[in-house]
C-alpha positions, 0 to 999 in steps of 0.5 A: 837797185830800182824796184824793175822786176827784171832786175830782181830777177836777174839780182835772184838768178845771178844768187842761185846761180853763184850758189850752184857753182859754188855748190858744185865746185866744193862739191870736188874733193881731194878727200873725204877726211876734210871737213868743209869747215877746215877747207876753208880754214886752210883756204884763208891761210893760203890766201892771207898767210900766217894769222892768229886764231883769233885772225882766222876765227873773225876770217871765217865767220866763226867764233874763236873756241870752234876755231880753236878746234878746226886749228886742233883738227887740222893740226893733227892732220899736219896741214898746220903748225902753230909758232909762239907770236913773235911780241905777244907770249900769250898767242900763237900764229898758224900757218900751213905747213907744207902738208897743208900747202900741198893739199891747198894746191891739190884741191885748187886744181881737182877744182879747176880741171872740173871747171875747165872741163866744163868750160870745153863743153861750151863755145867761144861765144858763151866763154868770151861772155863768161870771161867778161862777168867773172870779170864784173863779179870779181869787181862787184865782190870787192876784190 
């Protein structure tokens, strides 16, 4: 990146405003009884499929004992189900179980039905724009 202030300006505005969705977006829930912290566990199952807890501790960022205890939390809530490793006896795998798929499911679309919401509010021009940066965010955030 040059040193151009407008295009720090646009690199801080383009945060702020990926936060603020982001924000906003989590901010849509299905439930109070789910911590972010295990939403986003649940998230990268459903995303990644079956991991280990180790695999889904270096996923999100966390270290494994605090995963060990969102995995218990969630567990207890039946979102997921722990299945001995199939080659290593001292791991297990975690998945979601089909409590855990059904709330995935219900949380993606509370989170839609918001954004499509706010989506409607706006012209074809500024959708047709925004069509486009999802596209460049996307391709910049590596997926």
């Amino acid at each position: 990146m040059s040193g151009d202030p407008h295009e720090r300006s646009l690199a801080s505005r383009l945060r702020l405003a990926v936060v603020r969705l982001n924000r906003r977006l989590r901010a849509q829930r299905v439930g109070d009884d789910v911590s972010l912290t295990q939403i986003a566990a649940l998230s990268t199952l459903y995303k990644c499929g079956p991991l280990t807890p180790g695999q889904l501790a270096a996923k999100e960022g966390v270290q494994p004992p605090s995963m060990t205890r969102v995995i218990a939390a969630l567990e207890a809530k039946g979102f997921v189900e722990r299945r001995p490793h199939p080659t290593d006896g001292r791991q297990a795998i975690v998945e979601l179980s089909e409590g855990g798929l059904a709330y995935v499911r219900e949380a993606i679309s509370v989170r839609e039905a918001w954004l499509d919401r706010q989506l409607a509010e706006l012209g074809a021009d500024e959708r047709e724009v925004l069509a486009r940066a999802a596209e460049i965010i996307d391709r910049m955030a590596g997926n």
